[in-house]
C-alpha positions in Angstrom: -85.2 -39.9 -263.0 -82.6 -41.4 -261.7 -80.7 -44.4 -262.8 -80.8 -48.0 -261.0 -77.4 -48.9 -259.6 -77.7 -52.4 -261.0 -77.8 -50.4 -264.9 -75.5 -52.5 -267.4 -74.5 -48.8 -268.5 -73.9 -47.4 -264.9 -72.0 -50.2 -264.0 -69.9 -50.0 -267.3 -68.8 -46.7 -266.3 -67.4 -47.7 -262.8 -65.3 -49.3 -264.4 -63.4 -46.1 -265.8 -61.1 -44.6 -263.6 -61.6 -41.9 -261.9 -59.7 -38.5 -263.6 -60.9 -36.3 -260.6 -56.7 -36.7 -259.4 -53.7 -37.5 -260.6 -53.6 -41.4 -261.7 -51.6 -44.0 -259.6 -49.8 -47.2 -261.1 -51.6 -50.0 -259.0 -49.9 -53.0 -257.7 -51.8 -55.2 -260.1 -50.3 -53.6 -263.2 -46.9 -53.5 -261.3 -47.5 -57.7 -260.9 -48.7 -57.9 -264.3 -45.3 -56.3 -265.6 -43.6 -58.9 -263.9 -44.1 -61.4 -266.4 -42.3 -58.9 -269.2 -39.3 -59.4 -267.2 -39.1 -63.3 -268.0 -39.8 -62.0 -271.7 -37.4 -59.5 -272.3 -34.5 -62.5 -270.4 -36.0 -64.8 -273.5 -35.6 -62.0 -275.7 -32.2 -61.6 -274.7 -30.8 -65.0 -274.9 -32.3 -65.4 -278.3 -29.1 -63.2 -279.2 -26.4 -65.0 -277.7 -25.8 -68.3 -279.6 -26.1 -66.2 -283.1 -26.5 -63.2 -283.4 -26.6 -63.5 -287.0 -29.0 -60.6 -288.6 -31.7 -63.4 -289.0 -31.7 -64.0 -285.5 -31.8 -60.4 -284.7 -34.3 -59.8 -287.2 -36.2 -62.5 -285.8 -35.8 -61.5 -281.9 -36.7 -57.4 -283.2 -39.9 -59.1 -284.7 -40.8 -60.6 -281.6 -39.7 -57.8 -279.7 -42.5 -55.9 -281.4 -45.6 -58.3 -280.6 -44.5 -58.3 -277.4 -44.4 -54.5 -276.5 -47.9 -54.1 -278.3 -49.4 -57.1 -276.4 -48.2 -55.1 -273.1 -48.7 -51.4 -274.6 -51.9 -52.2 -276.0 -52.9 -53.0 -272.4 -51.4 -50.2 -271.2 -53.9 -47.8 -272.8 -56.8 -50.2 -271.2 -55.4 -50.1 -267.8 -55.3 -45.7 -268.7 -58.6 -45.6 -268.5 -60.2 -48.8 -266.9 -59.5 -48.7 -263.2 -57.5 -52.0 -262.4 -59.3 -52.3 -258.8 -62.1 -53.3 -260.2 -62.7 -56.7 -260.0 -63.5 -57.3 -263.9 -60.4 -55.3 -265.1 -58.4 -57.2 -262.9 -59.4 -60.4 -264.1 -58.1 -59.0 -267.4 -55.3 -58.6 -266.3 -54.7 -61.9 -264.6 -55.8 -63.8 -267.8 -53.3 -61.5 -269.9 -50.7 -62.9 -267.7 -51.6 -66.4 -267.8 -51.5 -65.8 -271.3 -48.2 -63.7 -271.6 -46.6 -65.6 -269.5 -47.2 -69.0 -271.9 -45.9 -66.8 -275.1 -42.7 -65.7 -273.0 -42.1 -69.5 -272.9 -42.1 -70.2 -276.3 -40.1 -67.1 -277.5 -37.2 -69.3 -277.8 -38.8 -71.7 -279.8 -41.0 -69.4 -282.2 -39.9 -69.7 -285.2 -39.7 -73.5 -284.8 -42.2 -75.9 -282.9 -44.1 -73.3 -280.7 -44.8 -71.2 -282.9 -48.2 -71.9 -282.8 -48.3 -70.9 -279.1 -46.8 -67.2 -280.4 -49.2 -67.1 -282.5 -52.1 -67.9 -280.9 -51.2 -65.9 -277.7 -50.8 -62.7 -279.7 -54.3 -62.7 -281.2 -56.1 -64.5 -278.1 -55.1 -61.0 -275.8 -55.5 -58.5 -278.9 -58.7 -59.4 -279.7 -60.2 -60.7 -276.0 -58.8 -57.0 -274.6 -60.6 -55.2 -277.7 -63.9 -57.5 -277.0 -63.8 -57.0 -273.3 -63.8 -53.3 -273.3 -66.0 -52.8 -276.2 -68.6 -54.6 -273.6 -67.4 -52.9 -270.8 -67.6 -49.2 -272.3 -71.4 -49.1 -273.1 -71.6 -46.0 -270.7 -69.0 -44.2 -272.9 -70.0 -44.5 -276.8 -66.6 -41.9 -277.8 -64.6 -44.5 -276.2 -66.3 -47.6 -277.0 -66.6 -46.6 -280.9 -62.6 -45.7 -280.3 -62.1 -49.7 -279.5 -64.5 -51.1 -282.0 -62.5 -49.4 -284.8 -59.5 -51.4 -282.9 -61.2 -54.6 -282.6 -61.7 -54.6 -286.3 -58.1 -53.9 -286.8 -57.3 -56.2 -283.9 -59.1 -59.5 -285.5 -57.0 -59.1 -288.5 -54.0 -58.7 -286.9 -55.2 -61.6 -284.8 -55.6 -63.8 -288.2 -52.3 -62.8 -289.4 -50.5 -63.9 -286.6 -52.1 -67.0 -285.9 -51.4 -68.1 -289.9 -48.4 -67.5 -289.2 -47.7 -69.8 -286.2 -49.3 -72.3 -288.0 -46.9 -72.2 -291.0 -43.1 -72.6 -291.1 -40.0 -70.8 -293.1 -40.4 -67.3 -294.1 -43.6 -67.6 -294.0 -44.1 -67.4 -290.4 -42.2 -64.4 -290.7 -43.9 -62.1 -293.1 -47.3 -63.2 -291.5 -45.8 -62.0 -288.3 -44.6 -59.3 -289.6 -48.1 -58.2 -291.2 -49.8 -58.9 -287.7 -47.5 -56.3 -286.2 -47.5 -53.6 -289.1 -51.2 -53.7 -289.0 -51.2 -53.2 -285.7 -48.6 -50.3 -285.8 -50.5 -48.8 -288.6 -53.8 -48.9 -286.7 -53.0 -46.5 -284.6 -51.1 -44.2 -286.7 -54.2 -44.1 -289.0 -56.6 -43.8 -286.0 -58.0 -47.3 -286.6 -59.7 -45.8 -289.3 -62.4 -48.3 -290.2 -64.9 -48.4 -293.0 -68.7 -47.8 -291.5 -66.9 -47.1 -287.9 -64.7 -43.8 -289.4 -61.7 -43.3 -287.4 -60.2 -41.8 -283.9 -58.5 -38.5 -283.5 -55.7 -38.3 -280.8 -58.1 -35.4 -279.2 -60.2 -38.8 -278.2 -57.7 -40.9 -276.4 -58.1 -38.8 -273.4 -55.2 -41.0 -271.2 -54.2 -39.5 -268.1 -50.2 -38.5 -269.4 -48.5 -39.1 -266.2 -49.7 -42.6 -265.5 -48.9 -43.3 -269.1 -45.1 -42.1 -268.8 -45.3 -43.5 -266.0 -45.9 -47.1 -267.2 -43.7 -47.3 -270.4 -41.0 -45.9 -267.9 -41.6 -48.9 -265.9 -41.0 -51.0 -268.9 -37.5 -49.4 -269.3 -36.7 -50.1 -265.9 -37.6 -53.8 -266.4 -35.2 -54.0 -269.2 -32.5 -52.0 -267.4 -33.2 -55.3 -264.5 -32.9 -57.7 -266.7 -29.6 -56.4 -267.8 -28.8 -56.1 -263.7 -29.9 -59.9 -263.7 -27.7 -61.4 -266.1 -24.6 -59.7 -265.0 -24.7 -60.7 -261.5 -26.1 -64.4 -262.9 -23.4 -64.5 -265.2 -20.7 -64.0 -262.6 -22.0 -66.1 -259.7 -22.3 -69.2 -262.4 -18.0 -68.7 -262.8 -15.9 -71.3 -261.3 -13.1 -68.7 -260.5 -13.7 -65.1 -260.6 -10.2 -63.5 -262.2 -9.1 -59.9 -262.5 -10.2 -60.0 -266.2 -13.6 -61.0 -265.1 -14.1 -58.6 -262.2 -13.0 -56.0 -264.3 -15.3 -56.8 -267.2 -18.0 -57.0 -263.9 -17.7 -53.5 -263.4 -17.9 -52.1 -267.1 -21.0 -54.1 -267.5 -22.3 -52.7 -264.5 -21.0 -49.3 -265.4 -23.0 -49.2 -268.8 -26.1 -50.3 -267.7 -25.8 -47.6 -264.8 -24.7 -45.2 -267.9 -28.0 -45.9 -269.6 -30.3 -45.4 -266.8 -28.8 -42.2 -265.9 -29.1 -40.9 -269.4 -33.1 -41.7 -269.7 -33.8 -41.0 -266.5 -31.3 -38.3 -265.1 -33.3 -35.4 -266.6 -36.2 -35.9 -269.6 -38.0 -38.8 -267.8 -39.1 -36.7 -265.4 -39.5 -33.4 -267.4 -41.4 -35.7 -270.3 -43.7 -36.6 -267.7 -44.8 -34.1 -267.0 -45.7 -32.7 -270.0 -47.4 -35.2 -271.5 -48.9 -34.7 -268.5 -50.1 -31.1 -269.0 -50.5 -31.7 -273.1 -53.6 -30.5 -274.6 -53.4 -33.7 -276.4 -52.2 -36.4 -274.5 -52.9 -39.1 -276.5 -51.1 -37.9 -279.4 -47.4 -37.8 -277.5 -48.7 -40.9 -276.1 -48.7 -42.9 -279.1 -45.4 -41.3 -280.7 -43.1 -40.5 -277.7 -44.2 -43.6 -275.8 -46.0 -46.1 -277.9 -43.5 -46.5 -280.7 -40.3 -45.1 -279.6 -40.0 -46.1 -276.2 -39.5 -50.1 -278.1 -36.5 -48.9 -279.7 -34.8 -48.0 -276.2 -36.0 -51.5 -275.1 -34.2 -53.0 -277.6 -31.2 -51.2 -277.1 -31.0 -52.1 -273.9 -31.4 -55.8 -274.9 -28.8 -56.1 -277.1 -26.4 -54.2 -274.5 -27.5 -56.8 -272.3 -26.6 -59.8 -274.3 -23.3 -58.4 -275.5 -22.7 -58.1 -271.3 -23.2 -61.4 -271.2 -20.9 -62.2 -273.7 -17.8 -60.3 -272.1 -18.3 -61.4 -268.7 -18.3 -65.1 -270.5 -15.2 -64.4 -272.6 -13.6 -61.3 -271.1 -10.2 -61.7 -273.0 -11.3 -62.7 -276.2 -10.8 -60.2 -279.8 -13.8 -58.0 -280.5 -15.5 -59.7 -283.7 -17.9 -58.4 -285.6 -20.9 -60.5 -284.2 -19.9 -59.0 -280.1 -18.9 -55.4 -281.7 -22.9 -55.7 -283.1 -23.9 -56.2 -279.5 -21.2 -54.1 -277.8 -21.6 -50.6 -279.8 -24.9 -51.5 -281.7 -26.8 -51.7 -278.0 -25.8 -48.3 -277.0 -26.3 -46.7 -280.3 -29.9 -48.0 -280.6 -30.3 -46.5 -277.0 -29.3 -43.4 -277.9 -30.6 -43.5 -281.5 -34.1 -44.0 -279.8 -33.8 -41.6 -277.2 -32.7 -38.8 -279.6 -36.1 -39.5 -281.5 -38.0 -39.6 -278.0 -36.4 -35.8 -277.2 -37.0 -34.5 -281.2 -40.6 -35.8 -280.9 -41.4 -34.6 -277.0 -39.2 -30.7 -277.0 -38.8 -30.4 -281.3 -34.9 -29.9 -280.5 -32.3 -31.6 -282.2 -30.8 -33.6 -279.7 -26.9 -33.3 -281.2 -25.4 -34.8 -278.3 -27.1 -38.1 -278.7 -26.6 -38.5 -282.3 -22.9 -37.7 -281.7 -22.8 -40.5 -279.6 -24.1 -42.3 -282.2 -21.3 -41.7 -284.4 -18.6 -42.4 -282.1 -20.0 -45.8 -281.6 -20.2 -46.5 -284.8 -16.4 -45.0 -285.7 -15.8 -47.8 -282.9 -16.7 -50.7 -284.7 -13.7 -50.2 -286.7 -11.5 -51.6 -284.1 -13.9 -54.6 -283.9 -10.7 -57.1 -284.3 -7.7 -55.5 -282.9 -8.9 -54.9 -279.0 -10.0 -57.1 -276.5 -14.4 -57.1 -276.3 -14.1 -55.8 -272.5 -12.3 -52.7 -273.9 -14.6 -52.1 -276.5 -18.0 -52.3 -274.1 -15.6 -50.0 -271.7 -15.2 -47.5 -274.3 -19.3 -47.5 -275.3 -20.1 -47.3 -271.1 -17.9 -44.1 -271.9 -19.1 -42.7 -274.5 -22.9 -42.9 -273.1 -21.8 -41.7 -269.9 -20.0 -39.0 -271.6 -23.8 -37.5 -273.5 -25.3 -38.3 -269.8 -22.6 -35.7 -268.4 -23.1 -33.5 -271.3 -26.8 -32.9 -271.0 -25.8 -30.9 -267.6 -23.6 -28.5 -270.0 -24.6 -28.2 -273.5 -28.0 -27.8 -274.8 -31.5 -26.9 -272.8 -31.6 -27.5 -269.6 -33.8 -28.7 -267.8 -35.0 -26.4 -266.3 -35.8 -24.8 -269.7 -37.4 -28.5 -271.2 -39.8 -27.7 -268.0 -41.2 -24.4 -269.8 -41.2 -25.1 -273.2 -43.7 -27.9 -273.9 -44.6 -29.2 -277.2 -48.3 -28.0 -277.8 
């Protein structure tokens, strides 16, 4: 007997994409990613007046509920089909809503806090809802996201208590909502009465996944574009000393798009891609590493900022911390992205890490445009490397991690 095209349960599975083909990124998730550009520039400026390590401990906190609001939907948009009228209403109303937390990142851990808060919990727990409804023609997946709904509305109650207090109490709520979040999914949302997920049944499409959290990257890497050519036009007079510092800001943000995306972005791809178990690289090489690049790039971005500003003045400690510590998370994050994907140690990477750090020890005695020239070096220098030392690519292509 054959089922009535107006069946809640035939109709809940049209909304699924379909896995007969590879997966495209859509132009709705590409304008829904537009709003993460105006949160990673808040994110970013956050740094510059103080970057004392509360304010950077504050900024990496929000750093986090930002990339799970947007990777959480990430794995929705996977495997709902974003052409679809419903899901893209979703997405529109995530927006909206992203869009009103990016506004108050500035102010979140003073009078908009509440508005953090409250945006956090509003999209974890409306996305869980929506597709728990919406999967009824697919109990494996629905079961999936009612296990994360029940992890979701705690989360969601963490973080809302936490706009609604002040002092470090906003903080360690916050910081709660986003470990038990993070622990969700390493635990597979195990839930009592519900049991728990296996990787084996987050059946993503890999490509499209890479494919997104590379996007993410790319966002950052554009807000780093933004601010140095922002930064320059706003100068009354452009000097050597500026120009110069023009071109080594320029130079390292090249430098750590060609190290990402040169040769493993592509290779990682498509393995995940061709993985037995997709979801499982999913949620390590991608979900939870791929942040630590972000922020990376952030901090690069903010010390860019800063030379452009004051291109002659002494490296201090505060501009060495965004100088050298920008590329070293980069790399640091990168290097646990290659471990996790190819199970090889990636020594070049970790050397960099090094050098960066035996930099900081001139923090003082050179000028902050030679010190942000010498870390545009030094990751341009493991960039070159990867076509020399180590696996190539060529080899990363036939040895997948299964």
């Amino acid at each position: 007997m054959s089922t009535p095209a107006g069946d809640p349960v035939t109709r809940a599975r049209q909304l699924l994409r379909d896995r007969s083909g590879a997966q495209r990124v859509t132009n709705i998730e590409l304008f829904f990613d537009l709003v993460y550009v105006f949160a990673v520039t808040q994110l970013s400026h956050r740094l510059l007046p103080e970057p004392t390590v509360r304010t950077t401990l504050q900024t990496a906190l929000l750093l986090a509920m930002v990339w799970l609001v947007w990777a959480y939907t990430t794995w929705v948009t996977n495997w709902m089909d974003p052409e679809r009228i419903e899901v893209r209403l979703l997405l529109v109303a995530a927006m909206l809503i992203s869009l009103a937390m990016s506004a108050a990142l500035p102010h979140a851990f003073a009078g908009w806090g509440w508005v953090v808060g409250t945006a956090y919990a509003v999209q974890q727990v409306g996305r869980s809802v929506f597709m728990v409804a919406a999967l009824r023609g697919s109990p494996s997946l629905r079961r999936n996201y009612e296990r994360i709904l029940a992890w979701c509305v705690v989360s969601g109650a963490f973080a809302v208590a936490g706009g609604l207090v002040t002092g470090a109490g906003r903080d360690t709520l916050w910081v709660l909502a986003v470990a038990v979040d993070v622990t969700g999914g390493l635990t597979g949302f195990a839930t009592p009465g519900l049991g728990r997920s296996l990787t084996a049944d987050w059946t993503i499409e890999g490509g499209h996944f890479a494919e997104r959290c590379q996007a993410f990257i790319l966002i950052a890497l554009g807000e780093s574009i933004v601010i140095i050519g922002a930064t320059l036009s706003g100068m009354a007079r452009v000097t050597a000393t500026s120009a110069a510092a023009f071109v080594v800001a320029f130079a390292g943000s090249v430098a750590l798009w060609w190290l990402y995306f040169d040769r493993s972005a592509g290779a990682s791809a498509e393995l995940i891609a061709a993985s037995d178990d997709p979801g499982r690289l999913g949620r390590s090489a991608y979900h939870l590493i791929h942040p630590v690049m972000v922020a990376g790039i952030i901090v690069a971005a903010a010390g860019d900022e800063k030379i452009l500003t004051f291109p002659s003045a002494a490296a201090t400690g505060g501009s060495a911390a965004l100088n050298l510590g920008g590329p070293a998370l980069f790399l640091a994050g990168h290097a646990a992205f290659k471990f996790v994907v190819w199970r090889v140690v990636p020594w070049t990477r970790l050397a960099g890490v090094a050098v960066l750090a035996l930099l900081a020890l001139a923090a003082g005695t050179i000028a902050e445009i030679a010190l942000a020239a010498c870390a545009a070096v030094v990751v341009a220098a493991v960039a070159a490397a990867d076509r020399h030392v180590g696996r190539g690519l060529t080899r990363e292509r036939s040895e997948p991690l299964t």
